[in-house]
C-alpha positions in Angstrom: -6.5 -7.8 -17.6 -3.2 -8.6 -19.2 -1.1 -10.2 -16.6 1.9 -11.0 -18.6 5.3 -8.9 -18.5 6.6 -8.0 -22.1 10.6 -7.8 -23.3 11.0 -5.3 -25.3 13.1 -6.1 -28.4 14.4 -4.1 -31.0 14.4 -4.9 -34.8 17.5 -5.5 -35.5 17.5 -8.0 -32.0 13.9 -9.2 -33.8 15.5 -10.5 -37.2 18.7 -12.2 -35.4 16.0 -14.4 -33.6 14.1 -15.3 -37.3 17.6 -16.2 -38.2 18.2 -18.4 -35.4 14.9 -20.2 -34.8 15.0 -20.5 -39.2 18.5 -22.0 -38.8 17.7 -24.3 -35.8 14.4 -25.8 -38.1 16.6 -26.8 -41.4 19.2 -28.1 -39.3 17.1 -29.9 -36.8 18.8 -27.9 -33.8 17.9 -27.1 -30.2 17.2 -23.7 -29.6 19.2 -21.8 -26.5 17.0 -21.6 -23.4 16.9 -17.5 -23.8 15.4 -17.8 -27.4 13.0 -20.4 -26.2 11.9 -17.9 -23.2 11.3 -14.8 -26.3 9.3 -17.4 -28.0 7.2 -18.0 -24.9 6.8 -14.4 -24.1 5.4 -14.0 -27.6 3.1 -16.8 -27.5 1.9 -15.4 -24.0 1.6 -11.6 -25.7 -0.3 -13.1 -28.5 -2.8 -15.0 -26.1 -3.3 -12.0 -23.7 -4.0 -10.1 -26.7 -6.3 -11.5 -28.1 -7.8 -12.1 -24.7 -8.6 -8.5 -24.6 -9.3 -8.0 -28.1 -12.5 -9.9 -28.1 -13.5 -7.7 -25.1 -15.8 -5.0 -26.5 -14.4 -2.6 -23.2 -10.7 -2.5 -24.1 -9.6 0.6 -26.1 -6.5 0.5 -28.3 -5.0 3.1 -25.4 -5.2 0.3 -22.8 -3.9 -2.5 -25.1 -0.6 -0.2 -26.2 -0.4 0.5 -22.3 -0.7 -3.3 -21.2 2.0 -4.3 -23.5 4.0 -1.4 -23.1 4.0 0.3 -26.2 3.0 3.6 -24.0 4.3 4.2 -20.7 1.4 4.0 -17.4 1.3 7.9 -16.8 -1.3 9.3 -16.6 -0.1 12.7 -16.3 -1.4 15.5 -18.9 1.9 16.6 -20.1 3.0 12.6 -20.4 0.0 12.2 -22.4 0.1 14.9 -24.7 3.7 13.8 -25.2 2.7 10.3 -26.4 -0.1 11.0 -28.7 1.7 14.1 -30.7 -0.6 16.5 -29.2 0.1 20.3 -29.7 -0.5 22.6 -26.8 -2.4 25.4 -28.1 -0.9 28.6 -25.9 0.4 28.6 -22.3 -1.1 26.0 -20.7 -0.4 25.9 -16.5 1.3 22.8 -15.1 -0.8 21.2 -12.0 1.6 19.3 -10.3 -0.6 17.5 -7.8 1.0 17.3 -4.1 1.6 14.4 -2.5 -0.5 13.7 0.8 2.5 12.3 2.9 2.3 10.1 6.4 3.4 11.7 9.7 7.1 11.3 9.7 8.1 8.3 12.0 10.3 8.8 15.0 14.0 8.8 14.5 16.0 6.3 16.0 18.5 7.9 18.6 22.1 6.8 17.7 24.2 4.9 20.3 26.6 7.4 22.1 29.9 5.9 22.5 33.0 7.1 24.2 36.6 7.1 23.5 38.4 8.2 26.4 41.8 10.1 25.3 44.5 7.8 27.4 47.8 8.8 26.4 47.4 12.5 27.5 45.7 14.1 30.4 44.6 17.8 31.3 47.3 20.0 32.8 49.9 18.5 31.1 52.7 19.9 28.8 52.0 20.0 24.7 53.8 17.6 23.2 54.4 19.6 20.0 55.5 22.9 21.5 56.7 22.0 25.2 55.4 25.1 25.9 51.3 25.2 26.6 49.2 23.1 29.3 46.4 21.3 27.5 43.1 22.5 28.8 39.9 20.6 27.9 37.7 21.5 24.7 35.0 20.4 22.6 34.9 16.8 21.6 35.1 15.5 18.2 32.5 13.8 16.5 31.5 11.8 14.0 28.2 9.3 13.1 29.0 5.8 11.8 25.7 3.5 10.5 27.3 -0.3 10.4 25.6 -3.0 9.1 25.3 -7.0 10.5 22.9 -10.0 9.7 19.1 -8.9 10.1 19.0 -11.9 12.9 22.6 -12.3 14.9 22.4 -15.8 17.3 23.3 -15.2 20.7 24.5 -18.2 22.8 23.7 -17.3 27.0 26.2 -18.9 29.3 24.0 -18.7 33.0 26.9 -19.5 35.5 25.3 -22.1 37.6 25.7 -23.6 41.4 23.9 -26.5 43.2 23.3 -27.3 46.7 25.4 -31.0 47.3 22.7 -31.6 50.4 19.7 -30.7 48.8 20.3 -30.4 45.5 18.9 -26.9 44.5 20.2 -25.0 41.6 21.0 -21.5 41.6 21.2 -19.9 38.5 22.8 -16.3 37.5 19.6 -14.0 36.4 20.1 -12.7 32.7 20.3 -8.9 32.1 17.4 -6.8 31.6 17.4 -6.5 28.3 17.7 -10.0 27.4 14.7 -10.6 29.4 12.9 -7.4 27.5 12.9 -9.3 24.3 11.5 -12.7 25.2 11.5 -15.2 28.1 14.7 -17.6 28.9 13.0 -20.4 26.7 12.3 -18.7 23.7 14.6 -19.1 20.9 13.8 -16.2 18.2 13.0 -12.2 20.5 10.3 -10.5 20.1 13.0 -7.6 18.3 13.7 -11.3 15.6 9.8 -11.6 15.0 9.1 -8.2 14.0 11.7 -7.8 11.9 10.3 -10.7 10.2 6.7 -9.8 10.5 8.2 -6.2 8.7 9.7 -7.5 6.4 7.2 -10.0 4.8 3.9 -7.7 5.2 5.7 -3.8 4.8 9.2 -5.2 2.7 7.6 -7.5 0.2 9.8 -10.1 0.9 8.3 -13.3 0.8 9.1 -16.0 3.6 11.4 -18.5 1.7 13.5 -15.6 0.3 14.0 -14.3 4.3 15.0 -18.1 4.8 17.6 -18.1 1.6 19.3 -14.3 3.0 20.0 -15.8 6.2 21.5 -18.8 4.9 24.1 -17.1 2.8 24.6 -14.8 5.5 25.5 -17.8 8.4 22.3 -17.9 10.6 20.0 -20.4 8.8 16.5 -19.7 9.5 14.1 -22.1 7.6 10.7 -20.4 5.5 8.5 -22.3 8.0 9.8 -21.2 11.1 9.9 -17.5 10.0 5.6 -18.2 9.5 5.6 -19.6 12.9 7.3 -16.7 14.3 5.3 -13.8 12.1 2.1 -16.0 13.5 3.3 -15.2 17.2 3.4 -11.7 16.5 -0.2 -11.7 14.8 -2.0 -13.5 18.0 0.4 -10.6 20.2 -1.5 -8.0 18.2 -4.7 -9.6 17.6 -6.4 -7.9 20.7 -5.5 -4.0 18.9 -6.5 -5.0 15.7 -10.2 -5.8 17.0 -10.4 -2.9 19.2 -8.7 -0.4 15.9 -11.7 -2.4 13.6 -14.5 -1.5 16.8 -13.1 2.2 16.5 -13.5 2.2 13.1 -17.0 1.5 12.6 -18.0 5.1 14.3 -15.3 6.6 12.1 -16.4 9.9 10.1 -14.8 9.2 6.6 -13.7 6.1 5.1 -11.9 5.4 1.9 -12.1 2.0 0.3 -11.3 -0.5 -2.7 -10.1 -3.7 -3.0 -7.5 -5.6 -5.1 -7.7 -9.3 -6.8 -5.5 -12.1 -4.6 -5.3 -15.7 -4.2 -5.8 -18.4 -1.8 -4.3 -21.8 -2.7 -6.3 -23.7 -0.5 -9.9 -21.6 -0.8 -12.7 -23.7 -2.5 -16.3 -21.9 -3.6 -18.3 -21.1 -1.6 -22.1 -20.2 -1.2 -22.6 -16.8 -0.2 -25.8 -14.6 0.0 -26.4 -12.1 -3.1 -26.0 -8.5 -1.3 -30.0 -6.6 -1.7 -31.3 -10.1 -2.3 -32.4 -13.6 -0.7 -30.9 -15.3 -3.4 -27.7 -17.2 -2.7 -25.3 -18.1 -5.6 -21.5 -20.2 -5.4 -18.5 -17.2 -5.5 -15.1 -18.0 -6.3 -13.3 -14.6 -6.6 -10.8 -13.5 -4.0 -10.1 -10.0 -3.1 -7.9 -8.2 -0.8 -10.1 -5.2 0.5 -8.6 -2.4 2.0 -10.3 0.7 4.1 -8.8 3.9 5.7 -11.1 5.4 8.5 -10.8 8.6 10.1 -12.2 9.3 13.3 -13.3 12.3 14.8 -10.4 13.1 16.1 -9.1 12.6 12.9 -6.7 9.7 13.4 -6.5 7.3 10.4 -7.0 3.3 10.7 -6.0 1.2 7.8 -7.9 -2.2 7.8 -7.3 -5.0 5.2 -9.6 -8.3 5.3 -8.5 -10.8 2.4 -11.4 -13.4 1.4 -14.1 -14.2 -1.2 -15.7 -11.0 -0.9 -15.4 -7.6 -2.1 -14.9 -3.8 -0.4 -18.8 -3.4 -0.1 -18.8 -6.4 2.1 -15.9 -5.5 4.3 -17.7 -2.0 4.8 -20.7 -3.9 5.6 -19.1 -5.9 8.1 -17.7 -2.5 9.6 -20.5 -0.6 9.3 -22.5 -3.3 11.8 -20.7 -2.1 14.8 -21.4 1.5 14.1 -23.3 3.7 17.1 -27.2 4.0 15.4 -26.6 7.5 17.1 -23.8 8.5 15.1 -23.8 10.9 11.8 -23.3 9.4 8.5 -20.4 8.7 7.2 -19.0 9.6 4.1 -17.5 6.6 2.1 -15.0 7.6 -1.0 -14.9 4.7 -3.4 -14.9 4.1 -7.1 -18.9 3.6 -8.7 -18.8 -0.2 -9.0 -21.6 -1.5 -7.3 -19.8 -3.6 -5.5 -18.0 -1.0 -3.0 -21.2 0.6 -2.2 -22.9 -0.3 1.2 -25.8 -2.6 1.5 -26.5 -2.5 5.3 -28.8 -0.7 6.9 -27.2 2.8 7.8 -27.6 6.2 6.5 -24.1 7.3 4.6 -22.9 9.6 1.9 -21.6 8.6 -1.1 -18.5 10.2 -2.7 -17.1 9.0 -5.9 -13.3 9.3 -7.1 -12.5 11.8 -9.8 -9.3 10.0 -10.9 -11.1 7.0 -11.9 -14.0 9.5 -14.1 -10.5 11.1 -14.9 -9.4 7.8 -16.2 -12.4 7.3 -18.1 -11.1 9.8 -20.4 -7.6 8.8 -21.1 -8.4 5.6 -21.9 -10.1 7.6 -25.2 -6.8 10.1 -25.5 -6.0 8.3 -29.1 -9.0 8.1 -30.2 -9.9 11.9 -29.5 -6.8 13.9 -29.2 -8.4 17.0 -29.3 -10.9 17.1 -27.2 -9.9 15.3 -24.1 -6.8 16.6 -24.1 -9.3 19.9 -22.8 -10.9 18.0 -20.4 -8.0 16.7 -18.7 -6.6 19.9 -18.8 -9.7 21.0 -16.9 -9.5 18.4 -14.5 -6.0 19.5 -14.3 -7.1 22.9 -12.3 -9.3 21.3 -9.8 -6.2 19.6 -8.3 -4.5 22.8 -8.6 -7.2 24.0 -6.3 -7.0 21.0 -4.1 -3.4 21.8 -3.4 -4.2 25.5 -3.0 -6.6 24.2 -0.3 -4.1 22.0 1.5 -1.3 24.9 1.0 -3.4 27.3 2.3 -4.4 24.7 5.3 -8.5 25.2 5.3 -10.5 22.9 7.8 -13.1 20.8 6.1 -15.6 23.5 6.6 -13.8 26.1 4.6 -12.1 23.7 2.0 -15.5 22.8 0.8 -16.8 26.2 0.1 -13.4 27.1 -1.4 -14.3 23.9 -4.0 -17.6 25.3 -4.1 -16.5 28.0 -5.3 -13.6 27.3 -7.5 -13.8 23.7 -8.5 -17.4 23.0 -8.9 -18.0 25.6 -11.9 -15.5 23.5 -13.9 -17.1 20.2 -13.1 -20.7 22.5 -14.3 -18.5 23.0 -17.4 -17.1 19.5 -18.1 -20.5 18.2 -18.0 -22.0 20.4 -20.1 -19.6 20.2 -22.6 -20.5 16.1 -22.8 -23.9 16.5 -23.0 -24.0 19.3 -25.8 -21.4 16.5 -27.8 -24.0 13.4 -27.1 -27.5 15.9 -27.8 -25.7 17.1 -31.2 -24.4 13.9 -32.5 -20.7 15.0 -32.8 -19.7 12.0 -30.3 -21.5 8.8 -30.5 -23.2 7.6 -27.4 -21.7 4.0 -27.8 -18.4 5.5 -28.8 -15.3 5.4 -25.8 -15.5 9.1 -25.6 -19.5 8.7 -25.4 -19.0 5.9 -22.4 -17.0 8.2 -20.6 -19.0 11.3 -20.9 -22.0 8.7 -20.0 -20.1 7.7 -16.7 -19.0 11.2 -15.5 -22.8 12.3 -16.0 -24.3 9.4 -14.2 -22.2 9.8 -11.2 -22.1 13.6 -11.2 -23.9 13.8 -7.6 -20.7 11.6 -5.8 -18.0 13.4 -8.0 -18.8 17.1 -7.1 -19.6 15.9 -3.1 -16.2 17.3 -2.8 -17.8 20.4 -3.9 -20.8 19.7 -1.5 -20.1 18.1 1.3 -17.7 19.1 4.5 -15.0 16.2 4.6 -15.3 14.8 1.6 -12.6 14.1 -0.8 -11.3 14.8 -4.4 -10.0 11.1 -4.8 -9.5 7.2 -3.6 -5.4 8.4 -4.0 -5.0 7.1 -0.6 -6.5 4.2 -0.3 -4.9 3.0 -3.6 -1.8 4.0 -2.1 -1.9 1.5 1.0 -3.5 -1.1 -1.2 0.2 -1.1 -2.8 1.1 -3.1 0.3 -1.0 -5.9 -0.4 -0.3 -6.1 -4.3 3.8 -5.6 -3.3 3.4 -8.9 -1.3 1.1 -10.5 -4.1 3.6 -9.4 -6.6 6.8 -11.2 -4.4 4.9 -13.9 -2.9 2.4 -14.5 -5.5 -0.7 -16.2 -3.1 -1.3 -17.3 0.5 -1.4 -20.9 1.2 -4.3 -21.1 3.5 -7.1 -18.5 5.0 -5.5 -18.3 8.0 -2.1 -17.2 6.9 -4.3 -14.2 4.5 -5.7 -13.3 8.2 -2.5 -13.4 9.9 -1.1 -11.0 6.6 -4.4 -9.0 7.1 -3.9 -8.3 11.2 -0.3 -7.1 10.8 -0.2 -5.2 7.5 -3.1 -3.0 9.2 -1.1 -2.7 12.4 2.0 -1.6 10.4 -0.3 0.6 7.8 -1.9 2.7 11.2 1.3 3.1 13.2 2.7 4.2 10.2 0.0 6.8 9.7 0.4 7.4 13.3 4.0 8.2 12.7 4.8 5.9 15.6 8.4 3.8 15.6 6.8 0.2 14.3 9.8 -1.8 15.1 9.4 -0.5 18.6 5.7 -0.7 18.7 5.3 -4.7 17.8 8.3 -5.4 20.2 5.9 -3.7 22.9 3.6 -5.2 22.3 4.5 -8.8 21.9 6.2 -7.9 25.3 3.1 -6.2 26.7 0.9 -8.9 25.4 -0.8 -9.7 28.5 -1.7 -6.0 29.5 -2.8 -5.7 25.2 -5.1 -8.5 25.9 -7.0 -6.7 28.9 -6.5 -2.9 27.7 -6.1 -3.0 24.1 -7.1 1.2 23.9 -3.8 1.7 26.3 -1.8 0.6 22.8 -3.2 2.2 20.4 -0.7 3.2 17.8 -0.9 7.0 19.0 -1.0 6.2 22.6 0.9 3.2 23.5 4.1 5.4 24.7 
């Protein structure tokens, strides 16, 4: 995959930097340090491409999108637009609707009032001399005002001592002092989530927290920001086990994983999955996993290691009941997010990746996938007619069943008649893709089959964002044990924020709580804890 980001540079910008680098070589010149950092982006571009180039999997589609010839979209009409396609008649837009979070409790503003001290009721009106003023509605207004995410707070305890004896005596602090951390703690439990928020939901990496608050007068080093986020990870450690316990009897799970990076990780020697034979892995991934119960609560669980999703679903999967129904699990057909332990699941495959499959091709044949995506198009139309018209899982599936899977009937057939009369080429990218959506025709229509199952992975790829918005900032972790501590509260944020529950609230109570989290962790669960 091309890694490198491209500036874009017109002609005219093109041929000044010729003239410059031509100059700079017959005059034996230094070039500025912005034309040395074009040059470098082009030698990077040129390496990357040719990188993918000698891959026999890349399509010229991908390469123009990678280097950002053509914009990401993968939206019909976006598509159409890029390759010069002509829609033949009326063709109905499919706008698919987005599957939002619960909407999070609103913070209650601070009522304050101003007393009117200058006048009184029953007296004269100033303006006419005339009336009595009477009381009536007060005026209002809402002010949001700003200040340093972390303000210091120096506590002066009046003291007195005993001159016989020598006790002290010492002026308790105010209860909400003591609410956010004991006397001889120096950052509150309020400081530590906001930092804990800000690293794993923000994106903003420890060292740049450190640099804010140094501009800002209250100097808070990169290290002692990690110190505090670690406090908050050991406070919520005990709900994080009891969510991943929870989990494992959950009904439907979504899951996929993302490439990361551990500084400090060596290879290792792990066990091939379906196999006795063990073999040295170096990859890392971040894997991610949204479970929903039966009572159709969602847990977001992230586990960061040399390993990929199949393995965290394994891991999962090991402290399910052996009485409970199987699961279905919504992934994308790599081998390596299916299951390999021993429990009886369903398998349901994503229709945007099969989707994807196709665009990749869209310059190659205009023509015909422009159809097929145009297809695929409808059966999200009827996924949001499902959701608009609110059917249980029951009724959504025989409403796919009805609509949806006649078109998927349709899709396939049309590959197959292509690949049987020779029109496409089997080895072709439009022959690969019709290849993959036939293989994996069972787990893309178990939408169409199956109670509970899903269209897409949208949703897991969607909380993944999390971790690759902190890779992006931050780049790697240092150690395991910090990828563990970014793993335990990115879930914990992900679920309460699934739960719709106040997160700022919920880490303060339970880092305050911590004791009571340690011995009933199901009293603070992110839908309960209140």
């Amino acid at each position: 995959m091309l890694t490198q980001s491209f500036t874009d540079i017109d002609n005219d910008a093109l041929d000044a930097l010729i003239e410059r680098v031509t100059e700079a070589k017959e005059h034996e010149l230094a070039l500025s340090s912005a034309d040395c950092q074009l040059l470098l982006n082009a030698l990077m571009t040129l390496a990357n491409l040719q990188e993918n180039i000698a891959s026999k999997d890349v399509t010229i589609h991908k390469l123009k999108k990678l280097v950002g010839i053509v914009k990401s979209s993968e939206k019909l009409g976006a598509l159409i637009s890029q390759q010069g396609v002509a829609a033949k008649g009326k063709k109905a837009q499919h706008k698919q609707i987005k599957r939002t979070k619960p909407k999070t409790q609103k913070v209650k503003p601070t009522i304050i009032h101003h007393a009117l001290t200058v006048l009184t009721k029953g007296e004269l009106c100033p303006e006419c001399d005339l009336g009595k003023l009477t009381k009536y509605e007060p005026a209002s207004f809402l002010r949001i005002t700003g200040q340093s995410p972390f303000v210091p707070e120096q506590h002066i305890m009046e003291r007195l001592r005993c001159n016989a004896c020598g006790a002290y005596f010492t002026a308790p602090l105010a209860e909400n002092v003591q609410a956010d951390g004991h006397a001889k703690q120096k950052y509150g439990y309020s400081a530590r989530s906001l930092m804990a928020i800000n690293k794993y939901y923000a994106g903003t990496p420890f060292y740049r927290q450190g640099s804010l608050q140094n501009i800002l007068g209250v100097p808070i080093t990169a290290s002692s920001i990690f110190d505090q986020t670690e406090y908050v990870a050991n406070a919520i450690w005990p709900v994080f086990k009891h969510l991943r316990t929870i989990a494992g009897n959950a009904k439907h799970y979504y899951i996929d994983d993302t490439t990361h990076r551990i500084l400090d990780q060596t290879a290792i020697i792990k066990k091939q999955r379906n196999s006795d034979k063990e073999r040295v892995r170096t990859g890392v991934y971040s894997s991610g996993m949204i479970a929903t119960t039966t009572a159709d609560q969602k847990i977001v669980l992230f586990e960061t290691n040399i390993g990929h999703a199949g393995e965290f679903i394994d891991s999962v999967l090991c402290l399910r009941d052996k009485t409970s129904s199987p699961p279905i699990i919504m992934s994308d057909a790599l081998a390596s997010n299916r299951p390999s332990v021993d429990v009886e699941f369903i398998q349901s495959l994503c229709n945007s990746h099969a989707r994807r499959q196709f665009v990749d091709v869209l310059s190659h044949f205009p023509d015909e996938v422009a159809g097929i995506l145009d297809r695929y198009g409808e059966i999200w139309h009827i996924d949001n007619l499902a959701t608009e018209k609110q059917l249980n899982s029951e009724q959504r599936q025989a409403y796919h069943d009805e609509n949806s899977r006649p078109i998927m009937a349709e899709i396939r057939a049309w590959g197959r008649q292509h690949l049987s009369d020779g029109s496409v080429e089997e080895n072709s990218g439009l022959g690969k893709a019709i290849r993959y959506f036939d293989k994996h025709y069972a787990g893309l229509t178990c939408f169409c089959t199956v109670p509970g199952a899903q269209l897409d992975n949208n949703l897991m790829e969607a909380e993944l964002k999390l971790v690759v918005r902190d890779r992006k900032n931050a780049m790697f972790h240092k150690t395991l044990s910090g990828a563990s501590i970014g793993d335990v509260i990115t879930s914990i944020i992900a679920t309460a924020s699934w739960a719709g529950t106040n997160i700022f609230d919920y880490l303060n109570t339970l880092q305050r709580e911590q004791e009571a989290v340690k011995l009933a962790p199901e009293n603070y669960l992110p839908w309960n804890y209140q």
